[in-house]
NUSE-109621 format. One record per residue (C-alpha): residue number from 1; x, z, y; residue in one letter. Coordinates in nm, 2 decimals. Layout:
<atoms>
ATOM NUM X Z Y a
...
</atoms>
This chain:
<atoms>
ATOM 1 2.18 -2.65 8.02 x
ATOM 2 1.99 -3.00 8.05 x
ATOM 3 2.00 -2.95 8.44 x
ATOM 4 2.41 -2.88 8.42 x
ATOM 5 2.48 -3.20 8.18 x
ATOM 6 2.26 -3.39 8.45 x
ATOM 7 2.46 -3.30 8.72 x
ATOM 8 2.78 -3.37 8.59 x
ATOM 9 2.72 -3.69 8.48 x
ATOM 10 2.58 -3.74 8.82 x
ATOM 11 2.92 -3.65 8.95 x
ATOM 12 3.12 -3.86 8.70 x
ATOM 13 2.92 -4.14 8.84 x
ATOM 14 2.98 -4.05 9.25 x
ATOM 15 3.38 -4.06 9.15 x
ATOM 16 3.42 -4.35 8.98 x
ATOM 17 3.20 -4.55 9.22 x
ATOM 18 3.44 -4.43 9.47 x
ATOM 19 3.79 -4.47 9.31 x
ATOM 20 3.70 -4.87 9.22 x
ATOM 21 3.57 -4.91 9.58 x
ATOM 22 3.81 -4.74 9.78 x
ATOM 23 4.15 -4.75 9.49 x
ATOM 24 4.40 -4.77 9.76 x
ATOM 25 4.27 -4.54 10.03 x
ATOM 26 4.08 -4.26 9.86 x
ATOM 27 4.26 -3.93 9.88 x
ATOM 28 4.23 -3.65 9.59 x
ATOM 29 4.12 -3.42 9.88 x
ATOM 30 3.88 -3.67 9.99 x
ATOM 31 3.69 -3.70 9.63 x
ATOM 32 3.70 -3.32 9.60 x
ATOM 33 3.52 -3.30 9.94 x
ATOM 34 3.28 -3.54 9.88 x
ATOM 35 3.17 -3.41 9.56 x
ATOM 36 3.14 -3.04 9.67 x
ATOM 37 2.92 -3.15 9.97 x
ATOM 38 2.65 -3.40 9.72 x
ATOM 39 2.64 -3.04 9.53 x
ATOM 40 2.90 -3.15 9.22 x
ATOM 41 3.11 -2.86 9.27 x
ATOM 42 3.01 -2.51 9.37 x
ATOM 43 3.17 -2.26 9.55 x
ATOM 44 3.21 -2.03 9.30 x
ATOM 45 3.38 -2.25 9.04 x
ATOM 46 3.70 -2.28 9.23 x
ATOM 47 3.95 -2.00 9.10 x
ATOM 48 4.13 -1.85 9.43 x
ATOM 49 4.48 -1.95 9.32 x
ATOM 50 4.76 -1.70 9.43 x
ATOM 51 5.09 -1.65 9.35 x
ATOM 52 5.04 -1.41 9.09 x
ATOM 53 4.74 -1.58 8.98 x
ATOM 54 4.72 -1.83 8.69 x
ATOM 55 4.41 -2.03 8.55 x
ATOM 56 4.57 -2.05 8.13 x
ATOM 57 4.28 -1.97 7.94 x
ATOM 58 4.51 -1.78 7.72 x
ATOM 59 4.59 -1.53 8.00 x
ATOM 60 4.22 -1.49 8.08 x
ATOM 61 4.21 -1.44 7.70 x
ATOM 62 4.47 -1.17 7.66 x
ATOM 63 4.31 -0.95 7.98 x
ATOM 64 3.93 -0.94 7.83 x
ATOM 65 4.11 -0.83 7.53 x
ATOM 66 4.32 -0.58 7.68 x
ATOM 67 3.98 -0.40 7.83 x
ATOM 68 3.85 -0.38 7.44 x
ATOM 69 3.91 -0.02 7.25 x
ATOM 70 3.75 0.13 6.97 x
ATOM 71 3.70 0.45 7.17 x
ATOM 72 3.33 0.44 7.20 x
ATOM 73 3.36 0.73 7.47 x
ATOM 74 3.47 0.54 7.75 x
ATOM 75 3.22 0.17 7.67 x
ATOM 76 3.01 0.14 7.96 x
ATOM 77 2.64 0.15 7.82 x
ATOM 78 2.46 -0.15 7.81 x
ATOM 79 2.12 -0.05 8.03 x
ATOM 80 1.92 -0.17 7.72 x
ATOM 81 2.12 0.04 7.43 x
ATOM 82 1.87 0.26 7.26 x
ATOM 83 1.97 0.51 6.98 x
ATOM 84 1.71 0.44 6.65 x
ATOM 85 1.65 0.77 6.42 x
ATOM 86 1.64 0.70 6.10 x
ATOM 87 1.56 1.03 5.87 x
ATOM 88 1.61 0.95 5.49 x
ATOM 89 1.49 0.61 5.48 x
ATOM 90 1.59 0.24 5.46 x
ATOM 91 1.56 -0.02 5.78 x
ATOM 92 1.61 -0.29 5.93 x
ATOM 93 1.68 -0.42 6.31 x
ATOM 94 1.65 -0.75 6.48 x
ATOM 95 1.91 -0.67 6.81 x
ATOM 96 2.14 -0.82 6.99 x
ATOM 97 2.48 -0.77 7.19 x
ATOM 98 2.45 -0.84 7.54 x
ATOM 99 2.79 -0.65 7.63 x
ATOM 100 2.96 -0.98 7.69 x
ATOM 101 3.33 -0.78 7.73 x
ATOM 102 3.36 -0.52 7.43 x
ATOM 103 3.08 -0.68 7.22 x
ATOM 104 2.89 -0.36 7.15 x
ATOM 105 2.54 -0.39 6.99 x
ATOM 106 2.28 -0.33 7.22 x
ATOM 107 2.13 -0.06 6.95 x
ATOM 108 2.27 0.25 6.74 x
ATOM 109 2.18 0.40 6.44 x
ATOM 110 2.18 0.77 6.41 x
ATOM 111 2.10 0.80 6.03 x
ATOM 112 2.03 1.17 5.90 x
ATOM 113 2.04 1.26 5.56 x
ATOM 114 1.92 1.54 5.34 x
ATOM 115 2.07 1.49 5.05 x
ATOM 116 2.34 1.24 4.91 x
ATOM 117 2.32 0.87 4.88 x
ATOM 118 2.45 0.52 4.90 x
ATOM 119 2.42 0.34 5.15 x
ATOM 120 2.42 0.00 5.16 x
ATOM 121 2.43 -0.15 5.49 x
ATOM 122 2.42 -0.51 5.57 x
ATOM 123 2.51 -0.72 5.86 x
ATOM 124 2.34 -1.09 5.93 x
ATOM 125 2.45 -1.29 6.20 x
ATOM 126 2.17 -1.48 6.37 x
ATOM 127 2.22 -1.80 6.53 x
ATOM 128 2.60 -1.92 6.70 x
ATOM 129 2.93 -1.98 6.45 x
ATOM 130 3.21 -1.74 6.52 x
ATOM 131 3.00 -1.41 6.56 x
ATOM 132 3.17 -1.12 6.33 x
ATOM 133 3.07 -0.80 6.26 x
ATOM 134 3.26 -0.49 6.23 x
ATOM 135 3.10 -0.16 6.12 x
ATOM 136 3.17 0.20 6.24 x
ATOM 137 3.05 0.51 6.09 x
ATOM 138 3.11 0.86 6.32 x
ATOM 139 3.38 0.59 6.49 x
ATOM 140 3.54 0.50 6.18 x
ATOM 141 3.59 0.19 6.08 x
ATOM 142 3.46 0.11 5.74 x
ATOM 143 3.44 -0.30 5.73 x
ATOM 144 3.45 -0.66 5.90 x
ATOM 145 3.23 -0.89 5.85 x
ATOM 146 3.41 -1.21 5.73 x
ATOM 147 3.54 -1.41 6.06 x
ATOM 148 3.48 -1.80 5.97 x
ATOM 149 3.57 -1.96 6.29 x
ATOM 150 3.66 -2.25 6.36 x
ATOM 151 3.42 -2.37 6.45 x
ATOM 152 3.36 -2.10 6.74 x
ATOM 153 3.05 -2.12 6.98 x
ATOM 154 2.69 -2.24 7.02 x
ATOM 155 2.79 -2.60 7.10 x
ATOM 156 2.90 -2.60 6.69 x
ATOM 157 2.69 -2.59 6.37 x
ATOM 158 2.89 -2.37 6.11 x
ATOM 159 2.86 -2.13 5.86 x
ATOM 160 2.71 -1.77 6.02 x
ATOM 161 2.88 -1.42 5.93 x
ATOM 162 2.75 -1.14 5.70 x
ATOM 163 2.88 -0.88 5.52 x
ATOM 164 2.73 -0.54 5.34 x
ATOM 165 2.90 -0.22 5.34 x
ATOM 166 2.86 0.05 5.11 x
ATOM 167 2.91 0.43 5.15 x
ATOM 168 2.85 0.77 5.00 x
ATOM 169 2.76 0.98 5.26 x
ATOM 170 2.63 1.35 5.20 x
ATOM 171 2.38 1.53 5.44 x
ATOM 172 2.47 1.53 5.77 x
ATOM 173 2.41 1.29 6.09 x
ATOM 174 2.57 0.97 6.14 x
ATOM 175 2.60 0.76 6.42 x
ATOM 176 2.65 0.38 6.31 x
ATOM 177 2.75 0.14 6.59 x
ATOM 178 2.82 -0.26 6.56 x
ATOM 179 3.08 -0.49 6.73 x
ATOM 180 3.08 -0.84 6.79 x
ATOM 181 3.45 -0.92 6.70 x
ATOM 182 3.39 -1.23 6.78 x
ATOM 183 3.39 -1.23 7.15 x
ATOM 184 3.83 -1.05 7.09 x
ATOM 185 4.07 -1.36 7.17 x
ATOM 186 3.81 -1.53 7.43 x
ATOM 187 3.75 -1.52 7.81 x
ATOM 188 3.42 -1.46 7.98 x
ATOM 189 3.40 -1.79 8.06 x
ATOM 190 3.43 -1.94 7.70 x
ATOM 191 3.21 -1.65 7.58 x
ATOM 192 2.92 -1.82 7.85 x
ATOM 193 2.99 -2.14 7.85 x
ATOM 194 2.92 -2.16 7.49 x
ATOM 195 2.63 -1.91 7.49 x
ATOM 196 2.82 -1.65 7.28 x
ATOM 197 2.61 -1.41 7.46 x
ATOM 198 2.40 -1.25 7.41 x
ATOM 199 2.47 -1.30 6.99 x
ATOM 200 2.14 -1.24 6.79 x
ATOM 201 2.21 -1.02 6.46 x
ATOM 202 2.01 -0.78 6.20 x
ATOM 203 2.10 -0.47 6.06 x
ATOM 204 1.98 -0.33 5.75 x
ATOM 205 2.05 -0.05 5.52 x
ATOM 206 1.95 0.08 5.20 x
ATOM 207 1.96 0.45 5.07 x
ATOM 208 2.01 0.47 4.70 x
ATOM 209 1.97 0.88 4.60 x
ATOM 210 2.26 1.02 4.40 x
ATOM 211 2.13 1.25 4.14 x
ATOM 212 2.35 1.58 4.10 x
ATOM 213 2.48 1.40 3.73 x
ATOM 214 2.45 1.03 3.74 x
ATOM 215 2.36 0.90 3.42 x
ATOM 216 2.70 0.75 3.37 x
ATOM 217 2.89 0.99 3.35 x
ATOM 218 2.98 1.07 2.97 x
ATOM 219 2.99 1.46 2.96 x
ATOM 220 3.26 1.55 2.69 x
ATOM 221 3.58 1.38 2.61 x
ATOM 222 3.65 1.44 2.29 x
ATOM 223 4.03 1.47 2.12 x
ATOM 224 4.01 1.41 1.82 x
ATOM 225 4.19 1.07 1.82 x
ATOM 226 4.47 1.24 2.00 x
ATOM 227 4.46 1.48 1.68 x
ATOM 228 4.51 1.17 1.43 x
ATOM 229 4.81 1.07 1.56 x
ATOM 230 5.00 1.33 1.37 x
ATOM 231 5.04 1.32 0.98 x
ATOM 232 4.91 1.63 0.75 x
ATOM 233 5.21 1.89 0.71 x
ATOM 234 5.44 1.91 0.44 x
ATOM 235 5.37 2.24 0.30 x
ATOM 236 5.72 2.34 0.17 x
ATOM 237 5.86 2.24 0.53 x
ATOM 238 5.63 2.43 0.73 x
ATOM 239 5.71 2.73 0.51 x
ATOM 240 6.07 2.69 0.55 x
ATOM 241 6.07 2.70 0.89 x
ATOM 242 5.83 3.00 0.91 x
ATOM 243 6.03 3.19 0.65 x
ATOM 244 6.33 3.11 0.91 x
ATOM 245 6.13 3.18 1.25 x
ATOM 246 6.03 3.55 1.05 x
ATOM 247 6.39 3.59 0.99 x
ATOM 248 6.56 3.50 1.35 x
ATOM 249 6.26 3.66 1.57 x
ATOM 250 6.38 4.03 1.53 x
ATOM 251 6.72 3.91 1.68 x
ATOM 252 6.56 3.69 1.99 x
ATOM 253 6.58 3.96 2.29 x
ATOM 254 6.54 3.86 2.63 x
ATOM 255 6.75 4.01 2.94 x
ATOM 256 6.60 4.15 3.25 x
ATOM 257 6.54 3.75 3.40 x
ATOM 258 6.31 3.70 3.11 x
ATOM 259 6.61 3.47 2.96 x
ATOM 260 6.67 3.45 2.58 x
ATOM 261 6.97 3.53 2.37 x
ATOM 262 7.04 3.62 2.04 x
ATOM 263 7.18 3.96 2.00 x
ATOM 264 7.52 4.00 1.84 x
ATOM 265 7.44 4.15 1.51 x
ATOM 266 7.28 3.85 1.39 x
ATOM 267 7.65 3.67 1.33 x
ATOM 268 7.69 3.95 1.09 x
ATOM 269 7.78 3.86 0.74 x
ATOM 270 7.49 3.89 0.52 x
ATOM 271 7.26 3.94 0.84 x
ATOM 272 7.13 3.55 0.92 x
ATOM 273 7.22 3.21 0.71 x
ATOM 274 7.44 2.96 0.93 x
ATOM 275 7.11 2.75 0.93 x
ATOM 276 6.89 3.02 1.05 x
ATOM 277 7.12 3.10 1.34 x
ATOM 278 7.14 2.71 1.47 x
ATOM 279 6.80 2.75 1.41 x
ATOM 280 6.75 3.07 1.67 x
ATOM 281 7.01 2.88 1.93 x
ATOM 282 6.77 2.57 1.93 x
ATOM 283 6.48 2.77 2.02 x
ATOM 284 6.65 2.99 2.26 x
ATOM 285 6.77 2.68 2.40 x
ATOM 286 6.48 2.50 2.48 x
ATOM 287 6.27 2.81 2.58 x
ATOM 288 6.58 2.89 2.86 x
ATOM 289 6.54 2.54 2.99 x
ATOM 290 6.11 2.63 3.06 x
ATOM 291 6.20 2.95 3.16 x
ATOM 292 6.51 2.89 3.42 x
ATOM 293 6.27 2.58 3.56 x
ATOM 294 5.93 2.84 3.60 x
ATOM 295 6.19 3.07 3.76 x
ATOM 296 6.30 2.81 3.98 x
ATOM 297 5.97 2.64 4.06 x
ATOM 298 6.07 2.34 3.89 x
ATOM 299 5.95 2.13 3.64 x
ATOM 300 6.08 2.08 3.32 x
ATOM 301 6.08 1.78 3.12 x
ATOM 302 6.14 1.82 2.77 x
ATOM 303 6.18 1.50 2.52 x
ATOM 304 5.98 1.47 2.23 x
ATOM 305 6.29 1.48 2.01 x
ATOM 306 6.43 1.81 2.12 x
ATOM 307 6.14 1.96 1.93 x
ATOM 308 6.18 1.74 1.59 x
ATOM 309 6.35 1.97 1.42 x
ATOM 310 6.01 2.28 1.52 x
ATOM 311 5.73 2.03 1.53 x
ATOM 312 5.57 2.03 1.19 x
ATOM 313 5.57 2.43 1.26 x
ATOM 314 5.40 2.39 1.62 x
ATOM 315 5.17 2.17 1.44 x
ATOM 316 5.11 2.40 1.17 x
ATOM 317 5.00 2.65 1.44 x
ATOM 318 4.77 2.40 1.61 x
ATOM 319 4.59 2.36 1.32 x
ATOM 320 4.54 2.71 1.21 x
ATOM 321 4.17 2.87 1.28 x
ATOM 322 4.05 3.20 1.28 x
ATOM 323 4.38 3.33 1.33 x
ATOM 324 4.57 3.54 1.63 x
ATOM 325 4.85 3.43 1.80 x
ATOM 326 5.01 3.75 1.71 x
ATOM 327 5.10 3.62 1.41 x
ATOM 328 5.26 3.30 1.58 x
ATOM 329 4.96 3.06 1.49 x
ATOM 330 4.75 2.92 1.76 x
ATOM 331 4.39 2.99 1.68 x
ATOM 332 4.30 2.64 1.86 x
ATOM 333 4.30 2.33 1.78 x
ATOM 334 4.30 2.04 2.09 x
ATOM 335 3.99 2.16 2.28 x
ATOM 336 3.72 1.88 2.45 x
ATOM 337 3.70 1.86 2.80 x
ATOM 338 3.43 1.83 2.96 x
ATOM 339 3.27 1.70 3.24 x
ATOM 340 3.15 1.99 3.48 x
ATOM 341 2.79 1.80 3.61 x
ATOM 342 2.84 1.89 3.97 x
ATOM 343 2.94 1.72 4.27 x
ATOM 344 3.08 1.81 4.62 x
ATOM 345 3.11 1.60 4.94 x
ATOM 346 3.38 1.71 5.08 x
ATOM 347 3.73 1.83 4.90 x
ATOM 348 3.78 2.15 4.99 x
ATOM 349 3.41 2.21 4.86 x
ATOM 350 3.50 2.17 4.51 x
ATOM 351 3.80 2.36 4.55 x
ATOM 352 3.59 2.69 4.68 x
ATOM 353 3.34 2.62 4.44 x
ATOM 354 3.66 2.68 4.17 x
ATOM 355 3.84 2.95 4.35 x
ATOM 356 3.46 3.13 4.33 x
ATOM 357 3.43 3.12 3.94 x
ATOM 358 3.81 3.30 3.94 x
ATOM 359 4.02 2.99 3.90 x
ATOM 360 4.37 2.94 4.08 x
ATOM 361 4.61 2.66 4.16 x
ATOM 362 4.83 2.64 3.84 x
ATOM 363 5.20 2.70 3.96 x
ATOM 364 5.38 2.33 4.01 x
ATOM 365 5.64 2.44 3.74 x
ATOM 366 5.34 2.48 3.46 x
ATOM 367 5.14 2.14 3.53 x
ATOM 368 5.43 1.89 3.69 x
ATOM 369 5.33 1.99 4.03 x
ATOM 370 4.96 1.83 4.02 x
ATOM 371 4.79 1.97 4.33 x
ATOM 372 4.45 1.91 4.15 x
ATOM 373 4.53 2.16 3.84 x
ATOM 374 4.34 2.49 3.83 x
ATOM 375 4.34 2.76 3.59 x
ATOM 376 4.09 3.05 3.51 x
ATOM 377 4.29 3.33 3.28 x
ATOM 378 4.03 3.39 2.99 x
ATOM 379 4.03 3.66 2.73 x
ATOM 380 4.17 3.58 2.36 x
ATOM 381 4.28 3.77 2.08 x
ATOM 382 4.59 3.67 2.14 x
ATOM 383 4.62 3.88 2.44 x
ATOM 384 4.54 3.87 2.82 x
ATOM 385 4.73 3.61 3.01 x
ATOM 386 4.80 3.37 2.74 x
ATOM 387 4.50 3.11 2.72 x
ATOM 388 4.31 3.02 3.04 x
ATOM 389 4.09 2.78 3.10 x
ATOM 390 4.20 2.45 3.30 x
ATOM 391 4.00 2.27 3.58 x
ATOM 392 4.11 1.91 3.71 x
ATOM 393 3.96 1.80 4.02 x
ATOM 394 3.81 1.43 4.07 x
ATOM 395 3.76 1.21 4.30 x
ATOM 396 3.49 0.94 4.16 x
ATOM 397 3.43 0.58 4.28 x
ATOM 398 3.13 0.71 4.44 x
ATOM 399 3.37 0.88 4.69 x
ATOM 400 3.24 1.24 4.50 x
ATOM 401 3.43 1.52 4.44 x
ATOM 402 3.36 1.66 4.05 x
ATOM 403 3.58 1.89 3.85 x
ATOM 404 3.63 1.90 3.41 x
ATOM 405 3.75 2.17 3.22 x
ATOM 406 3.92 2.23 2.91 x
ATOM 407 3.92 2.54 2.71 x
ATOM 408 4.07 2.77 2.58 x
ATOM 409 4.40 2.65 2.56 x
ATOM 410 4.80 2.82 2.61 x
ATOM 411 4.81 2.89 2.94 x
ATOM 412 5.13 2.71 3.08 x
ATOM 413 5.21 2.99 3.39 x
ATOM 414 5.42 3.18 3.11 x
ATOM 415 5.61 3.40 3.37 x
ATOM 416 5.27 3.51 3.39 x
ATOM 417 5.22 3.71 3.08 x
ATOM 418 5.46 3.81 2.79 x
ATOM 419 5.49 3.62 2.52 x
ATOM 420 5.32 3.69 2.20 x
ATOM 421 5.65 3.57 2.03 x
ATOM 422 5.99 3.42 2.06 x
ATOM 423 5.89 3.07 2.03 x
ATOM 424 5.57 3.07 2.24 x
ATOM 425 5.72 2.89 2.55 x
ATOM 426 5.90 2.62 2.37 x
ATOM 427 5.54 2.59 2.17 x
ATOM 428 5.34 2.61 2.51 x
ATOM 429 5.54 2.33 2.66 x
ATOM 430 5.55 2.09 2.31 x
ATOM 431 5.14 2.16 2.31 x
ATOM 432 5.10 2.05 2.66 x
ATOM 433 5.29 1.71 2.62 x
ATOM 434 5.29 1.59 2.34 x
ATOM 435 4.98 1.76 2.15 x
ATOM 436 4.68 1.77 2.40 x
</atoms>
């Protein structure tokens, strides 16, 4: 570099000794031939111009960049690339890009694991302002290193790039490959002229183990707050209505769609009260709304207030213990869920996991269409097919995949099963949303 400045200052001197001795006579031509033959110009610095040809910067710019793609495939390899194995460990590199076109790192990691972790991997830049990093994983992008240029090159002092990157990977083998960013938006020339390259950096990475129930994770969520929110039961209302429901039940038949109506002999005098019959249409009502929505696949959103005048009985039942459903009381109270302890990679791992202990994706109609709703039918004195057990699939900050389950509790899928009584599916849906 000390022998280029020389030179050029040389030069500077030749041409202006020249224009203020000869300022009438000297030709451009003239100057440019004199200074090529005292050795101030060399051959290969003058661009062949062309018609098509242009000397912008900004073109020479756009072409190198054109010639950059993240297909790793099809970069030539650098004859100094080497592949470091890395089996279940930290590291750290010193290396350098000296691919002065796509700005790959002269080194790549191929990091095998055994068992999961976090990985933490860090990018330093070394020595030049407007290096940036960016950091592939099996040729997926996972982060950039902060670009902080101006001021750009080796000619600048300025602040130098780093970044860490952090990522749950599970056992397997992972390649890991670096990019000088910085080298996208500038030409060849720039990129030597201000020593871009070859761009010193270090790459590190820490493995932190992830134990099969990280310590964080609180096992049980417990209900009982939800179970506060509603006042005791007035005993002589929840006795009315029950004295009402006893009446009206033996006159709730369904048709062959599983549809409810209430047979004809119940408007006979002496046969049901006019409040006991309003009574029977409201429940029919609202259980023909769940049951033309399950039959239809559809979801059906009921509001709170259409079950005002049943809900101090479905809370009666909700409360009840030790009691069948066969004689319309839910023997359960809100159940806790709780936190399964076990964690899958991958999706579809927790999924079979589920799908081997017997569980199923709920219908949409019976859980508003969330595809991460399972259900296990589980025995009960009230009968098969009416409580299961439900599994919700998780995806944690850790990029895990964990399940919870809460049990037992009335299974929603009531086209299922028949129900224990004429009420149950206007008492499943009001237990679902707006009970537990």
């Amino acid at each position: 570099m000390y022998e280029r400045l020389s030179k050029v200052f040389a030069c500077h001197q030749i041409f202006f000794y020249m224009k203020s001795s000869y300022p009438f006579i000297l030709s451009s031509l003239f100057i440019i031939g004199l200074m090529f033959f005292s050795g101030c110009i060399e051959k290969t610095d003058i661009p062949e111009i062309s018609p098509t040809t242009t000397i912008y910067k900004s073109q020479d710019s756009n072409q190198a960049s054109q010639r950059r793609t993240n297909d790793f495939e099809n970069y030539p390899r650098i004859q100094s690339r080497s592949t470091i194995q890395i089996l279940d460990s930290d590291w750290s590199t010193s290396t350098s890009v000296s691919d002065c076109i796509n700005g790959l790192c002269d080194d790549v990691w191929e990091l095998t694991l055994t068992q999961k972790y976090s990985v933490a991997i860090t990018i330093q830049d070394c020595c030049c302002p407007g290096d940036f990093y960016e950091l592939y994983i099996n040729q997926e992008l996972i982060g950039t290193t902060p670009n902080l240029s101006p001021p750009w090159g080796c000619d600048f002092n300025g602040e130098l790039s780093s970044g860490t990157f952090v990522k749950t990977l599970c056992p397997g083998t992972y390649t890991i490959v670096v990019r000088d960013a910085g080298f996208d938006g500038h030409s060849e020339t720039e990129i030597e002229v201000q020593g871009m390259c070859n761009a010193g950096l270090t790459v590190s990475g820490v493995l932190t183990l992830i134990p099969n129930v990280p310590p964080s994770v609180n096992m049980t969520y417990k209900n009982t707050d939800r179970k506060a929110e509603f006042e005791i039961q007035d005993t002589f209302v929840v006795n009315h209505l029950l004295s009402m429901l006893r009446n009206v039940e033996p006159f709730i038949i369904s048709n062959n769609l599983g549809l409810q109506e209430l047979q004809s002999s119940a408007f006979n005098r002496n046969t049901l009260t006019t409040e006991e019959i309003e009574f029977a249409q409201k429940i029919i009502s609202i259980n023909n709304r769940i049951i033309e929505g399950a039959l239809k696949g559809e979801e059906v959103i009921i509001d709170g207030s259409d079950f005002e005048f049943i809900e101090p009985l479905f809370l009666y039942f909700a409360e009840r213990s030790n009691e069948q459903c066969g004689t319309r009381r839910n023997p359960d109270p809100c159940p806790d869920r709780i936190e399964s302890g076990q964690f899958f990679c991958m999706e579809g791992d927790v999924i079979q996991h589920l799908l081997s202990l017997g569980y199923h994706k709920t219908a949409g109609y019976a859980c508003g269409f969330n595809p991460y709703d399972y259900t296990l039918v589980i025995e009960h004195p009230c009968g098969h097919g009416r409580y299961r057990s439900q599994a919700i699939v998780d995806l944690l900050e850790s990029e895990l995949w964990t399940y919870n389950t809460q049990r037992p509790e009335p299974n929603p899928e009531i086209l299922s099963y028949i129900p224990p009584y004429a009420s149950w599916p206007g008492y499943v849906n009001w237990w679902h949303r707006h009970y537990c």
